[in-house]
DSSP file (Angstrom, degrees, kcal/mol; ACC not computed):
  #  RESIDUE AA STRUCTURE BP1 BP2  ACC     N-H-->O    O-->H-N    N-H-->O    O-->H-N    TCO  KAPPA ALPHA  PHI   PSI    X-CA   Y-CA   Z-CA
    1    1 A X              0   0    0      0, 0.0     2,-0.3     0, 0.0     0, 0.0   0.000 360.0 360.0 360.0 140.5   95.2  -64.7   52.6
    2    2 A X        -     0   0    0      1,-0.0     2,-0.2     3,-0.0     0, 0.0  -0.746 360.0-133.7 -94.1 139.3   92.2  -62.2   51.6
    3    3 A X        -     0   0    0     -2,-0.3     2,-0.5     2,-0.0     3,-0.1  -0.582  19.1-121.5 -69.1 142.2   89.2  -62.2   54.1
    4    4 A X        -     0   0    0     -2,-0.2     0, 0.0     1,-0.1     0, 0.0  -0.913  25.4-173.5 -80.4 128.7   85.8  -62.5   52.5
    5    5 A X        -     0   0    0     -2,-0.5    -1,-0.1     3,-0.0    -3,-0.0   0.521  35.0-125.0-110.2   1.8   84.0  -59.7   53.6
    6    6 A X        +     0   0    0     -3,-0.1     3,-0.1     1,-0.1    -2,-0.0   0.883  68.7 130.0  68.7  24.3   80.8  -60.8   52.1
    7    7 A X        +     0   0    0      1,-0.1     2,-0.5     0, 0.0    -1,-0.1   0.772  61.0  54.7 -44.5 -55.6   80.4  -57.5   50.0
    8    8 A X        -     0   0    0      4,-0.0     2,-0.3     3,-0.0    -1,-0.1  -0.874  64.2-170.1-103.4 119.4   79.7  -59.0   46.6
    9    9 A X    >   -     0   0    0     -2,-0.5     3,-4.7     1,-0.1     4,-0.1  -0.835  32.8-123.3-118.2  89.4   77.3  -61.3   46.0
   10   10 A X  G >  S+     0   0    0      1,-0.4     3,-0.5    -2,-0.3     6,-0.3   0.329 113.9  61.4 -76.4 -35.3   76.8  -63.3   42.9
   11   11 A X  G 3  S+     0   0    0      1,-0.2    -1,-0.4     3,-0.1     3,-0.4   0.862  94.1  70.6 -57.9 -29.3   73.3  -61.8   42.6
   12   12 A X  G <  S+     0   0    0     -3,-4.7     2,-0.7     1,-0.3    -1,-0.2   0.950 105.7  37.9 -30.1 -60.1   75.0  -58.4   42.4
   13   13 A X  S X  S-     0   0    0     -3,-0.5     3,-0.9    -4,-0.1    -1,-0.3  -0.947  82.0-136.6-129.9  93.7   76.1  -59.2   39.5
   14   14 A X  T 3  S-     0   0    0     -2,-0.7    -3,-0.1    -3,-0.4    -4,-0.0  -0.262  96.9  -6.5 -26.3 122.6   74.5  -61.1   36.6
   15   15 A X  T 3> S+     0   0    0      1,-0.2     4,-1.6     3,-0.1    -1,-0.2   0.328  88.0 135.8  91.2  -9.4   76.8  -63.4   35.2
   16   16 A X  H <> S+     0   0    0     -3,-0.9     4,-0.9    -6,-0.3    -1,-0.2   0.547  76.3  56.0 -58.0 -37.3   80.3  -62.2   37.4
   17   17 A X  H >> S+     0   0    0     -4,-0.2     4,-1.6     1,-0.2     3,-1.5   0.959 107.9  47.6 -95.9 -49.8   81.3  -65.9   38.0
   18   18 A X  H >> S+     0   0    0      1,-0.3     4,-2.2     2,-0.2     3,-0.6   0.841 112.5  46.5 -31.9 -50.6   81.3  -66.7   34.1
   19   19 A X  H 3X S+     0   0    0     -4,-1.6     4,-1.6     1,-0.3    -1,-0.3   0.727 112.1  59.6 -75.7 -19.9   83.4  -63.5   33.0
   20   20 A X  H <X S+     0   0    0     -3,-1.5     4,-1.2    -4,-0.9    -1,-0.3   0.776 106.2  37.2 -50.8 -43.4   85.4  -64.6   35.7
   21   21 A X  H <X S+     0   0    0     -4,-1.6     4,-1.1    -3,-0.6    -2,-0.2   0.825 117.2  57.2 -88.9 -21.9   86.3  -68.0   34.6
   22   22 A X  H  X S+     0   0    0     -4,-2.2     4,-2.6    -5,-0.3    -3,-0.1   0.928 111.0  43.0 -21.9 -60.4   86.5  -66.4   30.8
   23   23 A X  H  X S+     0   0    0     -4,-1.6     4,-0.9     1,-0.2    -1,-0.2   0.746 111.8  53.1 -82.7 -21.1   88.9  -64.1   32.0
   24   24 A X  H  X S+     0   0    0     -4,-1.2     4,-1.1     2,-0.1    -1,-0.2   0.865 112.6  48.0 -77.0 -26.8   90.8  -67.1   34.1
   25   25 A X  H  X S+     0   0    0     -4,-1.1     4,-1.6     2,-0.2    -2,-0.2   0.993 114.0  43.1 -77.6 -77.8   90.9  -69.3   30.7
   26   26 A X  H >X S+     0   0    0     -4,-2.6     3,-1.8     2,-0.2     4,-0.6   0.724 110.2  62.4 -21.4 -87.0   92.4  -66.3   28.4
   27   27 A X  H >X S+     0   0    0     -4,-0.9     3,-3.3     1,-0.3     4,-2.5   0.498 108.6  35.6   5.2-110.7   94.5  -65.7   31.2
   28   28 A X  H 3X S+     0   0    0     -4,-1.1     4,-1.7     1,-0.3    -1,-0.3   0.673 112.5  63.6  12.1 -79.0   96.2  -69.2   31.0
   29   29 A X  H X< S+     0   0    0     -3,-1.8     3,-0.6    -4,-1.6    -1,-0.3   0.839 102.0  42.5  -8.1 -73.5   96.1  -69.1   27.7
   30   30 A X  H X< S+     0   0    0     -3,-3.3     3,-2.5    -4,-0.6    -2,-0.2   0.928 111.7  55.5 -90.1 -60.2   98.1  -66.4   27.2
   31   31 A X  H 3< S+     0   0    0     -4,-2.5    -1,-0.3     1,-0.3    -2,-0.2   0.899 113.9  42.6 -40.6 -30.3  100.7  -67.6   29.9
   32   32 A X  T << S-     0   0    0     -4,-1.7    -1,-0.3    -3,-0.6    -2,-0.3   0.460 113.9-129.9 -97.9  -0.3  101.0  -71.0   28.0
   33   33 A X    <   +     0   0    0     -3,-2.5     2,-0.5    -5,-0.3    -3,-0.2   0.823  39.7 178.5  45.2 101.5  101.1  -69.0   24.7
   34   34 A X        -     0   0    0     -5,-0.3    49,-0.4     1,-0.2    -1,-0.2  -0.984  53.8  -8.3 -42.4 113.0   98.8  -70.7   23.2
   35   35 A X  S    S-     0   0    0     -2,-0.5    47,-0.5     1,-0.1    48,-0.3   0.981  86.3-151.0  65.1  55.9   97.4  -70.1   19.6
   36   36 A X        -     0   0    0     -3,-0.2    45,-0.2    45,-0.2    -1,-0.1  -0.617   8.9-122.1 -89.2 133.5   99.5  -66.8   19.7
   37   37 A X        -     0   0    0     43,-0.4    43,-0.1    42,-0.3    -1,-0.1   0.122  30.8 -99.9 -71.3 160.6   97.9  -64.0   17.5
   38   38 A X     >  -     0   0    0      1,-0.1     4,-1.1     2,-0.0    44,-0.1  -0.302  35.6-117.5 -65.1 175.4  100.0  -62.6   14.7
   39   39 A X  H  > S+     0   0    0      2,-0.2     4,-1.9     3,-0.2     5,-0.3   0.773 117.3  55.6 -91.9 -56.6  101.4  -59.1   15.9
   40   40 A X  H  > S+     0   0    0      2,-0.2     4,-1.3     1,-0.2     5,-0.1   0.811 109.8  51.0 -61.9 -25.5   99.5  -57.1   13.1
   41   41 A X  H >> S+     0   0    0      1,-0.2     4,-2.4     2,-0.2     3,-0.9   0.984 112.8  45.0 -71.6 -63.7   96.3  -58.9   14.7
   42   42 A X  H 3X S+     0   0    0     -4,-1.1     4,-0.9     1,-0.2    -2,-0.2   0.647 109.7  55.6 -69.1 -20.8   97.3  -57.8   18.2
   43   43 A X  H 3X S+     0   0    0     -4,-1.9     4,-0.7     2,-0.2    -1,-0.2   0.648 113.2  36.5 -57.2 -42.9   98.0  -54.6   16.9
   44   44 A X  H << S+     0   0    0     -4,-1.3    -2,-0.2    -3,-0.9    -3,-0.2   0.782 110.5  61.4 -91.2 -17.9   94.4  -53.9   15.3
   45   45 A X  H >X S+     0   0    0     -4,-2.4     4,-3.2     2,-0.2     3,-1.0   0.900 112.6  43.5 -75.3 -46.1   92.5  -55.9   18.5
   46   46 A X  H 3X S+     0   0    0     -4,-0.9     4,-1.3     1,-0.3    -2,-0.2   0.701 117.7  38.7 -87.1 -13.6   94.3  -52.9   20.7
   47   47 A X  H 3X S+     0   0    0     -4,-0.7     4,-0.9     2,-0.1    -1,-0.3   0.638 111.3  61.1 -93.1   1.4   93.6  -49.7   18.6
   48   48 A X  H <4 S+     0   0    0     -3,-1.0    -2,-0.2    -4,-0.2     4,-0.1   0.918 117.7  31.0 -90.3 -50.9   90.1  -51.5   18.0
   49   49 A X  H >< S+     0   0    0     -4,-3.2     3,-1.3     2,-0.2     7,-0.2   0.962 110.9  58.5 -47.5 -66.0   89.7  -51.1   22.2
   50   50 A X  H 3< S+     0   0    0     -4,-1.3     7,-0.2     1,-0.2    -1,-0.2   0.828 118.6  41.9 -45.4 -54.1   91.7  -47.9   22.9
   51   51 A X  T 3< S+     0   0    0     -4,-0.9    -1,-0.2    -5,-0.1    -2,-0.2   0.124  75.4 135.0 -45.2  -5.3   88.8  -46.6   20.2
   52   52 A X    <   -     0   0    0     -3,-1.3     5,-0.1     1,-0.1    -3,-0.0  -0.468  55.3-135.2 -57.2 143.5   85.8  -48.1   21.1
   53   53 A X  S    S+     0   0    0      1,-0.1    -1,-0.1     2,-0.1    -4,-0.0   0.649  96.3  65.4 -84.2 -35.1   82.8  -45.7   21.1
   54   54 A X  S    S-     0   0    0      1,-0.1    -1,-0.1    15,-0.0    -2,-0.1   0.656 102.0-126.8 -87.9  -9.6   81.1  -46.8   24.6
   55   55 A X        +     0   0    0      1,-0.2    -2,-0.1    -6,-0.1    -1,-0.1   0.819  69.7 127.2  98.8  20.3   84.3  -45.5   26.5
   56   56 A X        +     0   0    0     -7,-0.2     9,-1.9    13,-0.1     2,-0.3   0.020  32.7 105.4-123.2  45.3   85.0  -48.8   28.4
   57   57 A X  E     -A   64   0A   0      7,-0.3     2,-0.5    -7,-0.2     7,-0.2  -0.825  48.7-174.8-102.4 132.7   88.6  -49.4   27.6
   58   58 A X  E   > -A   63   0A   0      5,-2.3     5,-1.2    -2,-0.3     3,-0.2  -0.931  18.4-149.9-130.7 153.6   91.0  -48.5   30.8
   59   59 A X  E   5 +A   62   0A   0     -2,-0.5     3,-0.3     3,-0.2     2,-0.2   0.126  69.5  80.2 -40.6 -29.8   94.4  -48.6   30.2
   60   60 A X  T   5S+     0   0    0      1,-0.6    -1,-0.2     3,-0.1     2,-0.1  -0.667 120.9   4.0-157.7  98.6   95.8  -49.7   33.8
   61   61 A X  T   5S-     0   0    0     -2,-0.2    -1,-0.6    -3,-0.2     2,-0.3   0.713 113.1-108.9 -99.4 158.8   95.4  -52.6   34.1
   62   62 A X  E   5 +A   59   0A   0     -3,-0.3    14,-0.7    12,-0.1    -3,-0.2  -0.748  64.5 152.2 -92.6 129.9   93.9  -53.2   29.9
   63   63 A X  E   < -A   58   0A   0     -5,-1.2    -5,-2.3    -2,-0.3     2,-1.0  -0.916  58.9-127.7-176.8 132.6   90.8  -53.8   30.8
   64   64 A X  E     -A   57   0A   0      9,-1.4     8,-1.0    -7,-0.2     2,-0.9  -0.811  48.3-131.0-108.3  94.1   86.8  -53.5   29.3
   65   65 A X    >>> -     0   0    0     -9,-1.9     3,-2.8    -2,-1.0     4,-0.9  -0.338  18.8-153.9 -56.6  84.0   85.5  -51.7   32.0
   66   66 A X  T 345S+     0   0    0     -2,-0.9    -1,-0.1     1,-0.3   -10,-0.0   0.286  92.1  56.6  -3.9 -34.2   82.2  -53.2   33.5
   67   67 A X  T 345S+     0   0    0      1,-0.1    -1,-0.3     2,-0.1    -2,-0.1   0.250 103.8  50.5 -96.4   6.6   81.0  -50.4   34.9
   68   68 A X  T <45S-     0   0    0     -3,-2.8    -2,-0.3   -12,-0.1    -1,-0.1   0.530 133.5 -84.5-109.4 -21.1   81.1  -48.6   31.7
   69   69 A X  T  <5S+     0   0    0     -4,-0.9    -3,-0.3    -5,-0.1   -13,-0.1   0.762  83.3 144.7  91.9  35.7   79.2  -51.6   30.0
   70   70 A X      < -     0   0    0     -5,-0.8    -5,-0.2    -6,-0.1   -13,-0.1   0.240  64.6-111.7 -79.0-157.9   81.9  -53.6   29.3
   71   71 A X        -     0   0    0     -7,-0.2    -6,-0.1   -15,-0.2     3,-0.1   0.601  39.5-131.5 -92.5 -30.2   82.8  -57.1   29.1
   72   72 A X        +     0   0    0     -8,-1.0    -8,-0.2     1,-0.2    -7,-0.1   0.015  54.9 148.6  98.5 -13.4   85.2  -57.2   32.1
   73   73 A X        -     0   0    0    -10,-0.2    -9,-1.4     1,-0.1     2,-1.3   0.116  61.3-117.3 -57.8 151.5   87.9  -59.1   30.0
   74   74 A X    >   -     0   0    0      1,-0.2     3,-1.4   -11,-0.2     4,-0.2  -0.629  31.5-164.0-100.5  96.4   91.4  -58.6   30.6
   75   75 A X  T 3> S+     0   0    0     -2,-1.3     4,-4.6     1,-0.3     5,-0.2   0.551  82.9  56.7 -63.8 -35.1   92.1  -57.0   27.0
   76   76 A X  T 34 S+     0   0    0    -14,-0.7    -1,-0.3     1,-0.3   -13,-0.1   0.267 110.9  42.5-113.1  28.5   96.0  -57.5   27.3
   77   77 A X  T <4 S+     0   0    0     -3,-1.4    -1,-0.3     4,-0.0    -2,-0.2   0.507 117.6  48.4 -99.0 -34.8   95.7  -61.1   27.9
   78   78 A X  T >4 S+     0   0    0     -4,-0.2     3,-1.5    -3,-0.2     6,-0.3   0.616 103.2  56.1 -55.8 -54.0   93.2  -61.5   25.3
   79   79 A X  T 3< S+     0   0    0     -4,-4.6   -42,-0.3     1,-0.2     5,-0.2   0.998  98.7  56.2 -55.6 -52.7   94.7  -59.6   22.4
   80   80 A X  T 3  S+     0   0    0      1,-0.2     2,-0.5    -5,-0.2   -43,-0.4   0.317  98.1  91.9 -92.7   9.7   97.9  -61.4   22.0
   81   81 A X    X   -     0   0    0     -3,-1.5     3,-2.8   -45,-0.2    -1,-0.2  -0.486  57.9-163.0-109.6  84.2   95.3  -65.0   21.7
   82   82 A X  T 3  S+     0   0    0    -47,-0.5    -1,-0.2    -2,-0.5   -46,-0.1   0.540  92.6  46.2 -24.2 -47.1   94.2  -66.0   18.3
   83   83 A X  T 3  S+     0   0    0    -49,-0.4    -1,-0.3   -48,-0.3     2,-0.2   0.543  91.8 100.9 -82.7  16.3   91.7  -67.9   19.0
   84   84 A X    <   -     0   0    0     -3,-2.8     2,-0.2    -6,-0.3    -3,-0.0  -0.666  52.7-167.3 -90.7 135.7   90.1  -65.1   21.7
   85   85 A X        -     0   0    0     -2,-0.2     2,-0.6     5,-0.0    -1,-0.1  -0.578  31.1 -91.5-129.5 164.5   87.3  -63.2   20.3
   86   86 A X    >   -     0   0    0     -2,-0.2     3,-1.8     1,-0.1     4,-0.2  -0.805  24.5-145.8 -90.8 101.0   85.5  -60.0   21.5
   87   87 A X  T 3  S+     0   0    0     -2,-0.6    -1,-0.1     1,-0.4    -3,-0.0   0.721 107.9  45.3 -58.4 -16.2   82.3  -61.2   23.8
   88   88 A X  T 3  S-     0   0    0     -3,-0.0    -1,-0.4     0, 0.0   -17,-0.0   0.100 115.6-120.2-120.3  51.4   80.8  -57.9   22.1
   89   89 A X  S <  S+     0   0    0     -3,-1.8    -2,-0.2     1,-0.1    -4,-0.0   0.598  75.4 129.1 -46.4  76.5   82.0  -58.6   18.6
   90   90 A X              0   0    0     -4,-0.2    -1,-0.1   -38,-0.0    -3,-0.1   0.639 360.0 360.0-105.5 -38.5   84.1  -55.5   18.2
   91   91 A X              0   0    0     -5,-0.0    -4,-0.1   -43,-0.0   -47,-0.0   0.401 360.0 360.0-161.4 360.0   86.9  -58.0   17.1
């Protein structure tokens, strides 16, 4: 069990517990396969990231980096869902 250590505070962060439950729905998603994106789709959603101009793609864990000015989403849950869009319309 994780202690709260009462670091983070929702005021911290605009908007933290929505991209949280975003990223908990994709999530899901993706586990139930749901809607699953064509392969050539999932293919152009992940060079569309790895490429992105504002730098906020990491690689481990795929991920739109937040601190960079990302979305937070967790990209390699995301791609592979047809109906999953990019919260900053990149795709």
């Amino acid at each position: 069990m994780v202690a709260w250590d009462g670091a983070c505070h929702m005021s911290d962060r605009p908007g933290l517990m929505l991209r949280a439950v975003g990223g908990a729905i994709g999530i899901a998603k993706a586990v139930a396969r749901v809607e699953p994106a064509e392969p050539a789709e999932v293919a152009r959603r992940i060079a569309i990231c790895e490429a992105c101009p504002s730098g906020c793609y990491l690689e481990r864990p795929s991920r739109c980096d937040l601190a960079k000015g990302g979305c937070g989403c967790f990209l390699s849950a995301k791609w592979r869902i047809a109906s999953e869009r990019c919260p900053k319309g990149h795709w």
